[in-house]
C-alpha positions as CSV (number, residue, x, y, z in Angstrom):
1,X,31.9,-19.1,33.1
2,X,34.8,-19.2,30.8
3,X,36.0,-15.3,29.5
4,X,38.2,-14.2,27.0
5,X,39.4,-10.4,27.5
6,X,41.2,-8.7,24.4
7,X,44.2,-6.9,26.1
8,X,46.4,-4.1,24.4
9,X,50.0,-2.8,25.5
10,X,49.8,0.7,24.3
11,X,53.0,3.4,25.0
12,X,51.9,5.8,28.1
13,X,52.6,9.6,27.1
14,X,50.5,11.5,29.4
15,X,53.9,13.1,30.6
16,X,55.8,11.9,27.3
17,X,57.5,14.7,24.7
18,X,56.3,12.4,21.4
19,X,58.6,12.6,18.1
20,X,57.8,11.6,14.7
21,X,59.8,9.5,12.5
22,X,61.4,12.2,9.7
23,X,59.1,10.4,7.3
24,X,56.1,11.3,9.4
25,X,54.9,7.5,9.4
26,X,55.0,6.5,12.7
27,X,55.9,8.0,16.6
28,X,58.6,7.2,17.8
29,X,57.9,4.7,20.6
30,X,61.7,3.3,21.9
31,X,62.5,5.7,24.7
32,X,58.4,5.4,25.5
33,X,57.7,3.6,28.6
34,X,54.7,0.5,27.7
35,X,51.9,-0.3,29.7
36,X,48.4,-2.2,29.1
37,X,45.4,0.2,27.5
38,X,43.8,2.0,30.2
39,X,39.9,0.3,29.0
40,X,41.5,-3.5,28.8
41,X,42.9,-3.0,32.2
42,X,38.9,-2.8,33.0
43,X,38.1,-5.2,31.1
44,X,40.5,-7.6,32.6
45,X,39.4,-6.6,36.3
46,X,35.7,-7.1,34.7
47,X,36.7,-10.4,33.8
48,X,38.1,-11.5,36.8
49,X,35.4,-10.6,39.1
50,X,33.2,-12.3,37.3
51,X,35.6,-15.6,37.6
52,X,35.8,-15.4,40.7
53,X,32.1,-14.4,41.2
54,X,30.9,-17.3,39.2
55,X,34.2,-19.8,38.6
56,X,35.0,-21.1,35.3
57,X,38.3,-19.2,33.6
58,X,39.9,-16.0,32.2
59,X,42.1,-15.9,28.9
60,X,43.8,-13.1,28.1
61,X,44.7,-12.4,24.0
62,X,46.6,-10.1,22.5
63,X,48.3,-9.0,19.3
64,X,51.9,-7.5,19.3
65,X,55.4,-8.2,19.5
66,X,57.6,-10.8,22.4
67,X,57.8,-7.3,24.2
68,X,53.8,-7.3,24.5
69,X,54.0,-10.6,26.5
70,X,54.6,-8.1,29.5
71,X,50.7,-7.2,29.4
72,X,49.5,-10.8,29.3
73,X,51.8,-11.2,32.1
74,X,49.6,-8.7,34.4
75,X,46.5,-10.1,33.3
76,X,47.6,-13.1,34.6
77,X,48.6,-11.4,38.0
78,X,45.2,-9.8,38.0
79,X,44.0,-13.5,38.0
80,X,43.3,-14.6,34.6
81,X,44.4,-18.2,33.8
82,X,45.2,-18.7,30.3
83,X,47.1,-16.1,28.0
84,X,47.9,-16.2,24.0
85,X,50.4,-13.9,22.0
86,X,49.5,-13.1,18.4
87,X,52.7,-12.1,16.6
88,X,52.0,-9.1,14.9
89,X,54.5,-9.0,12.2
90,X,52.0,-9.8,9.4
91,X,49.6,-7.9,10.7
92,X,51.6,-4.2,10.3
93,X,49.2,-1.5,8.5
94,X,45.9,-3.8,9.5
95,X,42.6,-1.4,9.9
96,X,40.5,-2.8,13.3
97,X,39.0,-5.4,10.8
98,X,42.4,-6.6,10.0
99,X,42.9,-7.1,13.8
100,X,39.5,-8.2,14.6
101,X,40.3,-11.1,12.5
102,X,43.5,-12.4,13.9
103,X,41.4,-12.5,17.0
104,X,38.5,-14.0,15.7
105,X,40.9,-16.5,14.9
106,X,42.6,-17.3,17.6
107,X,39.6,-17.8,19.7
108,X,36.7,-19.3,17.6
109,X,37.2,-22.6,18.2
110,X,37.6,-22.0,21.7
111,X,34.6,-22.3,24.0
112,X,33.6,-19.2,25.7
113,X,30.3,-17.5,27.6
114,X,31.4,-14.5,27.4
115,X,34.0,-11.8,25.4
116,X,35.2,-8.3,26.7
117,X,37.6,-5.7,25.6
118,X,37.7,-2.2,26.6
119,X,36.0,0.4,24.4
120,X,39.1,1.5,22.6
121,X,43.2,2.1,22.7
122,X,44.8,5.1,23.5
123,X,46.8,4.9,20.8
124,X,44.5,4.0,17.8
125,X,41.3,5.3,19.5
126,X,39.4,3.6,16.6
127,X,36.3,2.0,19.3
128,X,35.7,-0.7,16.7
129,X,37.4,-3.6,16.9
130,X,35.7,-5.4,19.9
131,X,32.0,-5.1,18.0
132,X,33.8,-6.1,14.8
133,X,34.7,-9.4,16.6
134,X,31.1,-9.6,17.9
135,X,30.0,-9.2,14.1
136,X,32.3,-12.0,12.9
137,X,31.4,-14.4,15.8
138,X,27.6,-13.9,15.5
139,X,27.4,-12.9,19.2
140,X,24.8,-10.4,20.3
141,X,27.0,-7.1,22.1
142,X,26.6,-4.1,24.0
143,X,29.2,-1.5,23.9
144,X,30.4,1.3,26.7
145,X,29.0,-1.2,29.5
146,X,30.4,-0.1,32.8
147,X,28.5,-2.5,35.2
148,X,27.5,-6.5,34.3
149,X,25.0,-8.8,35.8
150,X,25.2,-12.6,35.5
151,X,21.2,-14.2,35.3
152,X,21.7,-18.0,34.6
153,X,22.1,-17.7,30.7
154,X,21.8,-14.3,30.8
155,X,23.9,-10.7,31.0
156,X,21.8,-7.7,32.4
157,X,24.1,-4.6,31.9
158,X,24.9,-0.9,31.7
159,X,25.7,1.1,29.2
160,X,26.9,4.7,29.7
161,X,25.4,6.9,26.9
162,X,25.6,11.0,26.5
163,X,24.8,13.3,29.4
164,X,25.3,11.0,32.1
165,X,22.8,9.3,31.2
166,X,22.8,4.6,31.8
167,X,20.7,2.3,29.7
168,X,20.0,-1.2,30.8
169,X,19.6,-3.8,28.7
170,X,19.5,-7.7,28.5
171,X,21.2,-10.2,26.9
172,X,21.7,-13.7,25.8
173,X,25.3,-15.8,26.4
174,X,27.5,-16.0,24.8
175,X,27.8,-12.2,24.2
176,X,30.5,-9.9,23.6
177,X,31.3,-6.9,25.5
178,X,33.5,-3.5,25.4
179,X,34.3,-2.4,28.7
180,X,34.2,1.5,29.8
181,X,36.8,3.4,31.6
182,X,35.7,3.9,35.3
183,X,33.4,0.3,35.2
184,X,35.5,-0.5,38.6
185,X,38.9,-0.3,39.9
186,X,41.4,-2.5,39.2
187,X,43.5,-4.3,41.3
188,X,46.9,-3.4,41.7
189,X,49.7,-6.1,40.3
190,X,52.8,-5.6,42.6
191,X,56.2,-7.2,41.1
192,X,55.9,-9.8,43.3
193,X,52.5,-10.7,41.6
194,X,54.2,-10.2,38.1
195,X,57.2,-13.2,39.4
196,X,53.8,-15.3,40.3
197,X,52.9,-15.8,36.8
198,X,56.6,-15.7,35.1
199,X,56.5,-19.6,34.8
200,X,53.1,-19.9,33.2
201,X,53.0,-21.1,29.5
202,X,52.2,-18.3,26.9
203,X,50.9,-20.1,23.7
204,X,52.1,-18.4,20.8
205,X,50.4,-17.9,17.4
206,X,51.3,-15.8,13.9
207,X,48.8,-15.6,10.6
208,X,50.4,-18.6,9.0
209,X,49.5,-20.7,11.9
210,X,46.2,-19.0,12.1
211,X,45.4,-19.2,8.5
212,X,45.2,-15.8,7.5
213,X,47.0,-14.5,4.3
214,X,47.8,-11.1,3.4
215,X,44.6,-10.5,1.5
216,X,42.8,-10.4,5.0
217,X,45.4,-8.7,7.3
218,X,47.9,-6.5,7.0
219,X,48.3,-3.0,4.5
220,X,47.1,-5.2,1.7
221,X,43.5,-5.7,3.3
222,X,43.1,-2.3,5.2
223,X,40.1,-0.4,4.2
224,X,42.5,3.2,5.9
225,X,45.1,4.3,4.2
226,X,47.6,6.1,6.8
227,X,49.0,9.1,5.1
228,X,51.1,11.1,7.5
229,X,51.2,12.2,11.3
230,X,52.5,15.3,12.6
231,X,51.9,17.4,15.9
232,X,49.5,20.1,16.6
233,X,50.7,23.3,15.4
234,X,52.3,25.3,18.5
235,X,49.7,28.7,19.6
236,X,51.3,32.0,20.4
237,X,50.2,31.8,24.1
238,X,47.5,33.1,26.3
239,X,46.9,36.9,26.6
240,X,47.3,37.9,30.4
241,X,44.3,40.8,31.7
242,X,45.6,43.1,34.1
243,X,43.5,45.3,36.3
244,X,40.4,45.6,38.4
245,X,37.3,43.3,37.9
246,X,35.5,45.8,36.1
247,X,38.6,46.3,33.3
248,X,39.2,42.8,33.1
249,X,35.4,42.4,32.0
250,X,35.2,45.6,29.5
251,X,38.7,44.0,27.7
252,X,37.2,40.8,27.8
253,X,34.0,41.9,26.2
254,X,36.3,43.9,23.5
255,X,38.1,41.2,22.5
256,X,35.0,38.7,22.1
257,X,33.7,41.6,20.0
258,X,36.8,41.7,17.9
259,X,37.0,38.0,17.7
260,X,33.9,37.7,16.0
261,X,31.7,36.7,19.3
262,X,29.1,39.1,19.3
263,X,27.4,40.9,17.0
């Protein structure tokens, strides 16, 4: 079974104090520490149990800079075999269709059984890129799949829907995939793994090579117009209750009855 698994290296700011550029344009992302998407790094482990369940290959892909060849470089500790860099100069200000179709091209005339990338980025968050590339390949896809089952020429998998609720459903290779947070638990890459994979060959790819002009990437082609970030306005704090149980509860009532709550 040969995969490929769209990969991401997003900046981590769970703990991070973000600043805008003074044009509001962009976040500021060079004291920001880098690390793969948190629903590729699924995907990848996805991927590579199934390689190893079923043999065949893994190839990672992603779009950024020379500093993204870092993620491609844990995917290949995690055990994938292959890995190819899109530069994403010409791709700057691209909507997920924009990106969908510098992978679409990179991988179309490569022979694959199956596609996975996680559901969305953390920093985007736009979900849509992995079933755009399912719509440009002409692959059937499920989305939000947290569990996959190889039948001979067939996926059984499930998807998590609302209210904790899974739906199983069947389908025909090749297919594409988007992987859910929580699908499994990925293996841990130690720096040892990392200097494992230093001396494997990254191919490397850009637009021109890929024969995609500005009309179908970049600002030019985007469908969303980005218009200016800024953060959340700051609140004036939470309001402390002091006293017994029963005050507490007749101030809280008050206030929900001032706020509008009740009528």
């Amino acid at each position: 079974m040969n995969i490929v698994v769209c990969v991401k290296q997003v900046p981590e700011v769970t703990d991070a104090e973000l600043t805008i550029s003074s044009d509001g344009s962009r976040i500021l992302a060079d004291d920001l520490e880098m690390d793969i998407n948190e629903w590729d790094n699924y995907a990848v482990e996805t991927a590579v149990r199934l390689k190893e369940a079923h043999g065949g290959t893994v190839t990672a892909v992603t779009m950024g800079d020379e500093d993204s060849e870092d993620v491609l470089r844990q995917a290949l500790a995690m055990g994938a075999d292959e890995a190819i860099l899109i530069d994403d100069e010409d791709f700057e200000g691209s909507d997920a269709v924009g990106i969908a179709r510098g992978l679409h091209a990179a991988i179309k005339d490569r022979p694959f059984d199956l596609l996975l990338a996680g559901v969305q980025s953390a920093d985007n968050g736009w979900g849509q890129v992995g079933l755009v590339l399912a719509e440009l390949l002409q692959r059937p896809y499920a989305s939000l799949v947290v569990d996959v089952q190889v039948d001979g020429d067939r996926l059984t998998v499930q998807r998590e829907l609302e209210s904790n609720t899974l739906e199983r459903v069947s389908l025909p290779l090749p297919a594409v995939l988007t992987i859910q947070s929580g699908a499994n638990t990925p293996r841990y890459v130690s720096i040892l793994g990392i200097r494992r994979v230093r001396n494997i060959d990254i191919e490397e790819t850009d637009a021109d090579d890929l024969g995609l002009d500005e009309d179908q990437i970049g600002v030019k082609s985007s469908s969303v117009q980005e218009l200016k970030l800024s953060l959340p306005a700051m609140g004036e704090g939470a309001e402390m209750l002091t006293g017994s149980v029963e005050e507490i509860c007749d101030q809280t009532a008050r206030i929900i009855r001032e706020k509008g709550g009740l009528q």
